[in-house]
N, C-alpha and C positions, 0 to 999 in steps of 0.2 A: 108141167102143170103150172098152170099161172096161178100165185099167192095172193087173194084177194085183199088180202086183210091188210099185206105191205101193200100193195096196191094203193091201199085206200088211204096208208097214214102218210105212203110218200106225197099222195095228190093234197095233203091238208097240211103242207109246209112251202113256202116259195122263199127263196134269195132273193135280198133285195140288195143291190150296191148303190151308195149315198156316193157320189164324188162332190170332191170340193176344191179350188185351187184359189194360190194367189199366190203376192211376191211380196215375201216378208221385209220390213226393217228393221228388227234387230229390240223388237219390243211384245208384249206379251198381247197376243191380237186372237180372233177369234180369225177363221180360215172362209171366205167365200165360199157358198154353196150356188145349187141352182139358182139362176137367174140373178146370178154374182150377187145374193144379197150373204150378208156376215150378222148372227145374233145366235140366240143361243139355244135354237134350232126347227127342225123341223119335226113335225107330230107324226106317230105313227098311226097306220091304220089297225093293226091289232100286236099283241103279246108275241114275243118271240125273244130272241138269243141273239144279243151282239159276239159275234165268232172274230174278226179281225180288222186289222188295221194297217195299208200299208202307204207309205209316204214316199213321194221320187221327191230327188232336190235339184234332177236336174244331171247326178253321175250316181248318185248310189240310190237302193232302196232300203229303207227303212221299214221295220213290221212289228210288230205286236200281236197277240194272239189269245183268247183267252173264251170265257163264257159267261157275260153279262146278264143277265135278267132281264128283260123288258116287259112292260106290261101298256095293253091299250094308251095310247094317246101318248107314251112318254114324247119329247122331245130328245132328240140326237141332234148334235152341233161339233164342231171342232176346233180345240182351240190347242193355238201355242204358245207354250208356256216359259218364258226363258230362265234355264237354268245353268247358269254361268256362261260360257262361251259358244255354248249350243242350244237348241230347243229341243224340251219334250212334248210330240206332238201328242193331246190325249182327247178321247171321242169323250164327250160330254154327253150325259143324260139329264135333262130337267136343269140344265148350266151348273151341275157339278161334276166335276175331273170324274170320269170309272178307272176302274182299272187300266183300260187296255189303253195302251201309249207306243208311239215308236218314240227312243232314245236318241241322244246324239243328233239333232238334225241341226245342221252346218245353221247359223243364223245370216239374215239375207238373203236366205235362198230362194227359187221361185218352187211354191209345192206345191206338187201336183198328190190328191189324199182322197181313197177308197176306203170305204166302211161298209164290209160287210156284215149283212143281219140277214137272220132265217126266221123269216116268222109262222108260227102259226103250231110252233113245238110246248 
């Protein structure tokens, strides 16, 4: 028997994945997004859940994970941030830090960075 009710809360939530890359220099930079522009970000079209974060440098992956809030219109951006010998890379809402970051990311490195969001929870 088909569950109408899941049916209908699964059809009122989509994945959205943001990539972003670029080749860092070893200073605190925000990361390229679509159409290689870098600022502090891109609007959303409705409310949902930033769920994760995962960063390649190129030999390792880097991830963070968590459950952000979003609400209509926020802005998501990515920015890294250097914290001593390496960078923490962390998903920005409205161009401040959220929680969710990958650690450790080698500085110099070329990053390649997904940001997944569900919206519509």
């Amino acid at each position: 028997m088909i569950n109408n009710t899941l049916n209908y809360l699964l059809a009122q939530k989509s994945d959205l994945l943001l990539t972003f890359s670029d080749q860092t220099s070893g200073i605190s930079t925000y990361i390229h997004g679509g159409g290689t522009v870098a600022g502090d970000g891109f609007p959303l079209p409705k409310a949902g859940h930033l769920l994760r974060i995962d960063c390649w440098d190129g030999s390792t992956l880097h991830s963070g994970d968590g459950s952000v809030e979003l609400a209509q219109g926020d802005r998501i951006s990515v920015y890294a941030q250097v914290n001593g010998s390496y960078y923490d890379v962390y998903v920005r809402v409205n161009g401040i830090n959220s929680e969710l970051h990958a650690a450790s990311v080698p500085l110099s490195a070329p990053l390649m960075v997904t940001v997944h969001i569900v919206l519509g929870l």
